[in-house]
C-alpha positions in Angstrom: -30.4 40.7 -14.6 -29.4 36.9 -14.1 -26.8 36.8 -16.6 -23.6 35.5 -14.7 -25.3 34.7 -11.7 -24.4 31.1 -9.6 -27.2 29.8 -8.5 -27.9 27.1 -5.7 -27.6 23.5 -8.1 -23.9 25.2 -9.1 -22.4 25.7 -6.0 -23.8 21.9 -4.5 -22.1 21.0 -8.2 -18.9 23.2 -7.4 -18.8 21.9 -4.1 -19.3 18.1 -4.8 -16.2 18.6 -7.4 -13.8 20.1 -4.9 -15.0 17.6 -2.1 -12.1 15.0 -1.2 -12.7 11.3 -2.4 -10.4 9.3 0.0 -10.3 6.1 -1.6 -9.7 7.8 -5.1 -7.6 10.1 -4.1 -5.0 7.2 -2.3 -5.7 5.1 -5.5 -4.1 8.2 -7.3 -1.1 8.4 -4.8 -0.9 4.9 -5.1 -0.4 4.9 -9.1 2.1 8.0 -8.8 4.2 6.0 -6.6 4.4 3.2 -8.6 5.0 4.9 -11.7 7.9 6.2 -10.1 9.2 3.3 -9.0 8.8 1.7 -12.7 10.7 4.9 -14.1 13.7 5.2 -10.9 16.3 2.3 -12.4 17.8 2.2 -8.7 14.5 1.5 -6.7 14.0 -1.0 -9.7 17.4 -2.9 -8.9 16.9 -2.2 -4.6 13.2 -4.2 -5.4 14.2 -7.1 -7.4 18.1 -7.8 -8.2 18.7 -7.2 -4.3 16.7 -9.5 -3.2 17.9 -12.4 -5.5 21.3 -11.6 -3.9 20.1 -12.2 -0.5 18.8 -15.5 -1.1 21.9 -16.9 -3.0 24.3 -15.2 -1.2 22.3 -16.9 2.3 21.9 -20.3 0.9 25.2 -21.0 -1.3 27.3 -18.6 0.9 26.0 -19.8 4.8 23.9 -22.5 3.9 27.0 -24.7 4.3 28.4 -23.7 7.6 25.1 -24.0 9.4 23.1 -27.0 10.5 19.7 -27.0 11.6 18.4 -30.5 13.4 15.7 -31.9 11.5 15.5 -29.4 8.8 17.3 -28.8 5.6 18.8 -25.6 5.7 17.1 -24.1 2.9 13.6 -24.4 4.2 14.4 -23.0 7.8 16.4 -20.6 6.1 13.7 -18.9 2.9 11.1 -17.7 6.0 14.1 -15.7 7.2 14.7 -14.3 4.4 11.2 -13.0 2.8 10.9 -11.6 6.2 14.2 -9.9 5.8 13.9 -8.7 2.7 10.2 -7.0 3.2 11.8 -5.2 6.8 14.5 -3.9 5.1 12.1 -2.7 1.8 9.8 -0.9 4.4 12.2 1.7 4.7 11.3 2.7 0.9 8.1 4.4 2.7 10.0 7.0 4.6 13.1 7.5 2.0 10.2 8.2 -0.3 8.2 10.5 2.4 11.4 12.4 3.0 12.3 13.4 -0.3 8.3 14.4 -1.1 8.9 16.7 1.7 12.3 18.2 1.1 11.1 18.5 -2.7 8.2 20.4 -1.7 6.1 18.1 -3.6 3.9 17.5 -0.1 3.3 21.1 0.0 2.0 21.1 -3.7 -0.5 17.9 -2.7 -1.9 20.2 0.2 -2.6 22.9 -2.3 -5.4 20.2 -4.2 -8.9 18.9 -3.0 -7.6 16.3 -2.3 -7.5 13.8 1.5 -5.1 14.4 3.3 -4.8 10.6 4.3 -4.3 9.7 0.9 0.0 10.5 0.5 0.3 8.3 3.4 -2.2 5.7 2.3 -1.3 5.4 -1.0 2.5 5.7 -0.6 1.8 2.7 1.9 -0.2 0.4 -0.5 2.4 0.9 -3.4 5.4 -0.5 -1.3 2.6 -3.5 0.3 2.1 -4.3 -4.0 6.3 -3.8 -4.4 6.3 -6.3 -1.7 3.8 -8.6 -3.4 6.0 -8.5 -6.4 9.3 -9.2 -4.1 7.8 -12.4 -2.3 6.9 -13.6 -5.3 10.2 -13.1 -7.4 12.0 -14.7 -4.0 9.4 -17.6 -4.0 10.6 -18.4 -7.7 14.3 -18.2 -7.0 13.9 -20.2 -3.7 12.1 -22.8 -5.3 14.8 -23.1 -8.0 17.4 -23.2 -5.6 16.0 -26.1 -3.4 13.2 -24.5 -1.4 10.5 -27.2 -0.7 7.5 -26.1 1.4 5.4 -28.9 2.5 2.6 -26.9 4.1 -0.5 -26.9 2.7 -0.9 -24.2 0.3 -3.4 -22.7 2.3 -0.9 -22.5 4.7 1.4 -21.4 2.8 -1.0 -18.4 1.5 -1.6 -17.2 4.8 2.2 -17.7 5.2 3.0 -15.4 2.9 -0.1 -12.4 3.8 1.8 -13.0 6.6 5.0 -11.2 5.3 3.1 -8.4 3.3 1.4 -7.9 6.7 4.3 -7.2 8.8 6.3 -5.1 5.8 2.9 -3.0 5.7 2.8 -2.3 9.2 6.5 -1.3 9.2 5.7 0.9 6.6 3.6 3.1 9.3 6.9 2.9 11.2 9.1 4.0 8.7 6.3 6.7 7.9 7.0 8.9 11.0 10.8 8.5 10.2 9.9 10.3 6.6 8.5 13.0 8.1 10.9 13.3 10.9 13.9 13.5 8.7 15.3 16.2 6.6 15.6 14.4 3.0 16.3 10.6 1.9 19.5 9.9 3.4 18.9 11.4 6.7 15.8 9.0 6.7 17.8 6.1 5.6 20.7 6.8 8.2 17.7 6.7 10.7 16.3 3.5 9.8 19.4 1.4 9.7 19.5 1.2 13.9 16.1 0.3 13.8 16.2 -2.5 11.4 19.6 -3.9 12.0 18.9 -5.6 15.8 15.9 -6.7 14.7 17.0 -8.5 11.8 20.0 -9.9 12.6 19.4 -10.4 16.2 16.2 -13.4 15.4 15.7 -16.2 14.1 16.0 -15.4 10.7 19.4 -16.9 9.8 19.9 -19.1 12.8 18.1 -20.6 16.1 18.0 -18.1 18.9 19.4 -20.9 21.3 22.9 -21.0 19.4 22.7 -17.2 20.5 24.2 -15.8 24.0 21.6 -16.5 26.9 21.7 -12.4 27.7 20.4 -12.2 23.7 17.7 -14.9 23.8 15.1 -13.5 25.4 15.4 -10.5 23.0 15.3 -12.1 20.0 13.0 -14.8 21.0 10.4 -12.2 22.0 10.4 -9.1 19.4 8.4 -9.4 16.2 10.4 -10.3 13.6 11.4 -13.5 15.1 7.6 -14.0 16.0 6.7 -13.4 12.4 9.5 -15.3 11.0 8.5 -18.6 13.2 5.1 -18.1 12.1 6.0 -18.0 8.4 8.4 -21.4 9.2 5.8 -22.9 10.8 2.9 -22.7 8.0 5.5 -23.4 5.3 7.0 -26.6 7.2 3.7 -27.8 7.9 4.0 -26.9 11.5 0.6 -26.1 13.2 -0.2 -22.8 13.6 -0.6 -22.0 16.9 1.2 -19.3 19.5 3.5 -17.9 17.1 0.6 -16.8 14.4 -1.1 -15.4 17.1 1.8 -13.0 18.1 2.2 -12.1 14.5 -0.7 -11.2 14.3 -1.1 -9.2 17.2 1.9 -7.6 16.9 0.8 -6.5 12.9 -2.4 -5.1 14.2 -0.5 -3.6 17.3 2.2 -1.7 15.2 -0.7 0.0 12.8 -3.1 0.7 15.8 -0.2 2.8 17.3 2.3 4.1 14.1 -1.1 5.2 12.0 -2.2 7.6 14.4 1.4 8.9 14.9 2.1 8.9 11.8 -1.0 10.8 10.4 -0.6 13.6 13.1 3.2 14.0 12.4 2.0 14.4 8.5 -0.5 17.1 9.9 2.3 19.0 11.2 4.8 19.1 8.3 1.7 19.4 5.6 
């Protein structure tokens, strides 16, 4: 008898069905991620109203005590602050990694046919588009509040995949915090160390050489002062030279060396 019997063609079908899709699969992550972030009011408010607050509170609050030669304030200072703003926002990638993991929801991903690169590629593409939408919502309130690039807008373009660069090789970073943490906060409380001297000690705000000559060669060397120049030169209509080439090196550098971290630190934990 035949009746009930698989044959060949069915298992190649059954097969094919439970076979990973990579690109699909992160596309799916992706959407999930997003969903959530349209649905979790505080992520909303961290994303958008946040931001807004940094650029007002930088240009009406500081913009007036500081003086930059040749250069209105408010253009040296909007470079600074997308950069700022995406650094800080990478963090979202491990807060989000952490609590998928102490939820269990990780476990529950491993249980489908489904890549396993795909959580950490798709939670990484939906904080590079929450990024997109950031620099964009800043671009609008800089421009309202004086912000006058005279770059090319080519320049300005690469300017700005400039930013969403950086922010989504810190992602990768903040990835290997994720899974190194127990939950959210521990994976916050983590980050802040990181993110602090390198924001705060570059060129975002101010010019390194009002800074202490011991600080200097820090923050005129470490990568968010590289990118941050590199965004102020292509929106000032600077040409791009050294600085571009550092930020771009040190974009590609970061993924080439947090991917694979990060991808073997998911294997353990998943």
């Amino acid at each position: 008898m035949t009746t009930g019997a698989i044959t060949a063609p069915d298992l190649v079908v059954d097969e094919r069905r439970a076979a990973p899709h990579p690109i699909a699969d992160a596309l799916t992550i992706m959407w999930r991620n997003l969903l959530n972030l349209a649905r979790n009011p505080q992520l909303l408010v961290f994303a958008t109203i946040q931001p807004v607050i940094f650029v007002l509170m930088f240009r009406y609050v500081f913009g007036g005590a500081i003086r930059v030669p040749g250069v209105p304030y408010v253009d040296y200072l909007m470079p600074g602050i997308f950069v700022q703003t995406v650094v800080f926002g990478s963090l979202t990638t491990g807060v989000g990694l952490a609590e998928d993991l102490h939820k269990g929801l990780i476990e529950r991903f491993r249980s489908l046919p489904m890549a396993r690169s795909a959580v950490l590629v798709g939670r990484t593409l939906a904080d590079l588009l929450r990024n997109l939408f950031v620099v964009v919502l800043m671009s609008v309130v800089g421009l309202i509040v004086g912000w006058r690039p005279s770059g090319s807008l080519p320049a300005i373009i690469f300017g700005v995949l400039l930013v969403l660069g950086f922010a989504y090789s810190l992602s990768w970073v903040f990835a290997i915090v994720g899974l190194s943490a127990r939950d959210g906060e521990t994976a916050q409380a983590a980050s802040f160390p990181i993110l602090a001297p390198l924001v705060f000690a570059s060129s975002a705000f101010v010019p390194v050489s009002s800074m202490p000559g011991w600080l200097q060669a820090f923050a005129k060397h470490q990568p968010v002062s590289v990118v941050v120049n590199a965004v102020r030169d292509l929106t000032l209509g600077h040409p791009a030279g050294s600085n571009t080439v550092q930020a771009l090196l040190w974009i590609g550098g970061i993924i080439a060396v947090c991917a694979p971290i990060a991808v073997a630190r998911y294997r353990q934990v998943a």
